[in-house]
C-alpha positions in Angstrom: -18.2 48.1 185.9 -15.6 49.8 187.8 -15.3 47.0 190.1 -14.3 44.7 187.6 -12.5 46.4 184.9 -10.0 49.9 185.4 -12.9 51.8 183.8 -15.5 53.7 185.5 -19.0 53.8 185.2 -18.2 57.6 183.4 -16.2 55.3 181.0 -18.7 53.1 180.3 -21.3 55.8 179.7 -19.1 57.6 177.3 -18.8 54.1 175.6 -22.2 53.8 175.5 -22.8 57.4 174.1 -21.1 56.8 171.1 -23.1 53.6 170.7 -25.9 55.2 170.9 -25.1 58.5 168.8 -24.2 55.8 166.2 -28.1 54.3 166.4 -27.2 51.3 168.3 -30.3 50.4 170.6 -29.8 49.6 174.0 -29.7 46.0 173.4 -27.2 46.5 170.7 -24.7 48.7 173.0 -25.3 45.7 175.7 -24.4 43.1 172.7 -21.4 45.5 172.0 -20.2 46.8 175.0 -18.3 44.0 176.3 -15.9 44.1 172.6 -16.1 47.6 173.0 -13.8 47.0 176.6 -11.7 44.6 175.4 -10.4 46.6 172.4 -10.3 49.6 174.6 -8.0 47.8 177.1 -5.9 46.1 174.4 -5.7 49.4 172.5 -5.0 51.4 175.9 -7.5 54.1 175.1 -10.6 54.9 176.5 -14.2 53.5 175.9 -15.7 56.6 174.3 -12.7 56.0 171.4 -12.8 52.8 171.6 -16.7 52.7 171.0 -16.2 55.0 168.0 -13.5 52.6 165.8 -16.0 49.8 166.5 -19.3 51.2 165.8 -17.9 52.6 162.4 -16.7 49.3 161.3 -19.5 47.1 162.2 -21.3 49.6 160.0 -19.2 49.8 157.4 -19.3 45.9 156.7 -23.1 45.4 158.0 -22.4 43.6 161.1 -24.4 42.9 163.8 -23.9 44.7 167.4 -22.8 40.9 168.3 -20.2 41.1 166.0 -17.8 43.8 167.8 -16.0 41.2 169.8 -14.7 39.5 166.6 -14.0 42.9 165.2 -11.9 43.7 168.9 -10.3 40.4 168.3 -9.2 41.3 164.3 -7.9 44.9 165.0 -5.9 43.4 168.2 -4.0 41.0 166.2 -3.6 43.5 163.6 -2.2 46.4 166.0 -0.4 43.6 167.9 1.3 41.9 164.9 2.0 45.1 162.8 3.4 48.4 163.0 0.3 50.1 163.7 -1.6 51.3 166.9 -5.7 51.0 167.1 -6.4 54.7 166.3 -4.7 55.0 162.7 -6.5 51.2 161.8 -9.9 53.4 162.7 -8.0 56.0 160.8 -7.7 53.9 157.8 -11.1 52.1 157.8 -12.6 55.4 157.9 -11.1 55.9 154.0 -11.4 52.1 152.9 -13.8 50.3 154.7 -17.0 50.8 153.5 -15.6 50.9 149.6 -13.7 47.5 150.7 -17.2 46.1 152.1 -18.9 46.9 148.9 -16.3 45.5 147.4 -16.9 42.1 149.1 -14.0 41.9 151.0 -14.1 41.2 155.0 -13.2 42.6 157.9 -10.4 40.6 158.6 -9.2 40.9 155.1 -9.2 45.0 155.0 -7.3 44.9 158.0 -4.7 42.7 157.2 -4.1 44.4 154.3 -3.8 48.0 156.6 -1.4 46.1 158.8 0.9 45.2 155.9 0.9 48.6 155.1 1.6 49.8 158.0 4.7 47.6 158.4 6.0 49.5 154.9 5.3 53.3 156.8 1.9 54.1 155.2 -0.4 53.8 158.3 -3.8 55.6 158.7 -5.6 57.9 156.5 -3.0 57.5 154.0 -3.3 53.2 154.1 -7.3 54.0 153.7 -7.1 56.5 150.6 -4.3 53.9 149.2 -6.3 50.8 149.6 -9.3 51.9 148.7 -8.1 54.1 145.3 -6.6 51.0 144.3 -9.2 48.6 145.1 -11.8 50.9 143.2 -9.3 50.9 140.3 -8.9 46.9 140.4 -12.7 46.9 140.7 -13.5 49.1 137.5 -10.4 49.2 135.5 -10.4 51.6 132.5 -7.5 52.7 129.8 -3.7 51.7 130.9 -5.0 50.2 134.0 -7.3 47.7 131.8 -5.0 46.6 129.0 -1.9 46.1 131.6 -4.2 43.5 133.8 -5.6 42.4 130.0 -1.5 41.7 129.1 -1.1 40.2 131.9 -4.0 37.8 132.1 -5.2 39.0 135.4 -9.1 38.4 135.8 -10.8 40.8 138.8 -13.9 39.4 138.6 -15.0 36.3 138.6 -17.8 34.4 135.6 -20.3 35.9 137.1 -18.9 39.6 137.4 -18.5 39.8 141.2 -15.1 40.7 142.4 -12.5 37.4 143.2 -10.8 37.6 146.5 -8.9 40.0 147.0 -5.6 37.9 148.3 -6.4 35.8 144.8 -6.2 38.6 142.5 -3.2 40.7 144.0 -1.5 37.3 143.8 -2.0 37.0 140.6 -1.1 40.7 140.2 2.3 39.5 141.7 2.9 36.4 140.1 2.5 38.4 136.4 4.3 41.3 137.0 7.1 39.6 138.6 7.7 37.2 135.2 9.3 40.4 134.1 12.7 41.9 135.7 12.9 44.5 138.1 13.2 47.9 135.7 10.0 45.8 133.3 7.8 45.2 135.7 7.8 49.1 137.1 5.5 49.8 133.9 2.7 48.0 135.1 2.8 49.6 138.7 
């Protein structure tokens, strides 16, 4: 490993420990392990980290040990394209990702929607709570929250009672609430 990486063999066992603290069987952390380096490289942090952001989120949204080099590749272009560093996207999927899986909404989705926030200050556990409050709000409205999306003819779910996208319906959110002038529209945020 050493030879044709900058990490060590220690590295790489300290990668694999948190693989395998997480239930990952060796195959898995095999499948894994070579995401698990790229994010750690791209991310300039160290394997055992690096293995402990990943593992989390392929859990959180049910994906397969395979599946951690698109998750490397998602978080990169978020941390790359946003104002936000690896450890506070972990941060933040640790609050929203598993509501925002159960929600129906993807990988690449959630963390698009952490890198916007990021770009407006709110990074990390503060991003997570946010997204994920608001999402479980969206996803079960009650009182205020259900007769302002009622007024303004904002659907969450779809005919069949599953959630729509979530880029559809916080469209829609903005399209409504922007029909009304700036002071208006405050009522309905």
């Amino acid at each position: 490993m050493g030879a044709e990486t900058q990490f060590t063999s220690r590295d790489a066992a300290s990668g694999q420990a948190f693989l395998a603290m997480a239930g990952f069987t060796p195959q898995a952390i095999q499948a894994a392990l070579p995401g698990v380096l790229n994010m750690a490289l791209a991310g300039g942090m160290d394997l055992g980290e690096s293995a402990d952001i990943g593992s989390n989120i392929l859990s959180q949204f049910h994906l397969d040990p395979k599946e951690m080099d698109r998750v490397s590749d998602v978080l990169t272009a978020a941390f790359t394209r946003t104002n936000t560093d690896l450890t506070n996207i972990g941060e933040a999927m640790k609050y929203a990702g598993t509501g925002m899986a159960g929600l129906g909404v993807s990988v690449e989705q959630t963390t698009a929607m952490i890198g916007v926030m990021a770009n407006v200050g709110l990074r990390g556990s503060i991003a997570g709570t946010g997204l994920q409050t608001t999402f479980s709000r969206l996803a079960a409205p009650t009182g205020k929250a259900a007769s302002a999306l009622k007024e303004l003819g904002v659907n969450v779910a779809d005919a069949t009672g599953k959630m729509r996208p979530a880029e559809v319906v916080l469209a829609d959110i903005y399209k409504a609430v922007h029909k009304y002038g700036d002071v208006d529209s405050t009522v309905f945020l």
